[in-house]
Structures are given as structure tokens and as C-alpha cells.
N, C-alpha and C positions, 0 to 999 in steps of 0.2 A: 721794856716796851717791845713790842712783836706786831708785826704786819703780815696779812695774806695777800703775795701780791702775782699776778700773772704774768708768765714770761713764757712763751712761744709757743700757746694755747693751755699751760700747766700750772695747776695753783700753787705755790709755795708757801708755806709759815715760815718767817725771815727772823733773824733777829742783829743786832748790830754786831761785829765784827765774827758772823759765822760764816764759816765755808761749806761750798754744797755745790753739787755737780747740779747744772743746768742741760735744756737741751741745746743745741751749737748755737752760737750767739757770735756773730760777725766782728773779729779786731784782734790785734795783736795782743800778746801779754803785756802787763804795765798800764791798757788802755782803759778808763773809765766810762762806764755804762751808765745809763740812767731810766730806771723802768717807772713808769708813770699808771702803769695800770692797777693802782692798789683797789680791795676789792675791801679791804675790813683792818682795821689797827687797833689795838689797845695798849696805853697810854697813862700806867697809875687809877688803874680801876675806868677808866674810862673809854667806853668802846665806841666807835665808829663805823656805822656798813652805810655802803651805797656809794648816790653820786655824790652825799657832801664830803666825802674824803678830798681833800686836796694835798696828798704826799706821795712825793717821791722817794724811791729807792735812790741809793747811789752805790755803786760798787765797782769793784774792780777786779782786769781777768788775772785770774794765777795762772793760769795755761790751759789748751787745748789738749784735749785726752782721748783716747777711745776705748770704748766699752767692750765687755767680754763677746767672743766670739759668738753668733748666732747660729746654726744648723737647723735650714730648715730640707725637708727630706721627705721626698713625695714617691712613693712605690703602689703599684697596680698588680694584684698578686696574680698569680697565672697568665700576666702580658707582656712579661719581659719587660715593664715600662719602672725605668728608676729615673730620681733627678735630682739630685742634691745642689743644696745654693746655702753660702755662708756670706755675712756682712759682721759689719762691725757699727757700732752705731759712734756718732760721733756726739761729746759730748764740751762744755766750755765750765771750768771750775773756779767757782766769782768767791771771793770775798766781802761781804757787806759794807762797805764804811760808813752808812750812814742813812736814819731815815728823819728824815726832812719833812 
């Protein structure tokens, strides 16, 4: 069984006890989440889209991580104009336990 379900505007294909980096999702490690915005499931040959889906996610955080360095780097040639700006994007790593 596998669900597409949305979490901080991004679609995911989920399935039960997998792990997978999300975008930052508010709470400590240990804490249980629960995302209700499922968009589509299939279920033993049997698919479901729209608003008749009635299932939640449930999952749990493994930790808070951050992603590979970014370099963004802005130059103006003949103007002496340079700018360089790096982030790190932040990211929350869930394990599935369960679609409901």
C-alpha cells in the first residue's frame, strides 16, 4: 500500500515504515506527526484520488538535518560588482509508521 500525500506545499509517494527527508517540519525527535492532506492511495489494486480519501499519515521525527551547502554568486562584469550568499536549507527526516 502507498499514498501521495502533501507536506509543506510538496508531494510525496509514502509508503509504511520508509524514511525520507522532508521540508522542516516543527518538533523534537521522538515526536509524532500526523499529515492529513493525502491527495491519492492505493490499497491492494484499489486506488483512491480526491476528496473521498479519508487517511492519514502517521509518522515519526528521526532528527532535524541540514542540506548541502548552497552558493549563490552574483558578478557584473566590467563593474567591479561581486556578491556571494551561501544557506543551508533545513530539512526534518520522518519515518512512516503508518497509513490509516
Amino acid at each position: 500500500m502507498f499514498a501521495v500525500v502533501k507536506i509543506a506545499g510538496q508531494q510525496f509517494k509514502v509508503q509504511k515504515d520508509q524514511t525520507l527527508y522532508v521540508p522542516h517540519v516543527a518538533g523534537n525527535t521522538g515526536d509524532k506527526v500526523e499529515f492529513g492532506e493525502v491527495l491519492l492511495t492505493d490499497g491492494d489494486g484499489k486506488l483512491s484520488v480526491g476528496g473521498d480519501i479519508k487517511t492519514k499519515i502517521r509518522a515519526e521525527i528521526v532528527g532535524q538535518v541540514k542540506g548541502d551547502k548552497v552558493i549563490a554568486f552574483k558578478m557584473k562584469r566590467r563593474k567591479g560588482f561581486r556578491k556571494k550568499h551561501g544557506h543551508r536549507t533545513h530539512y526534518t527526516k520522518i519515518r512512516i509508521s503508518e497509513i490509516v
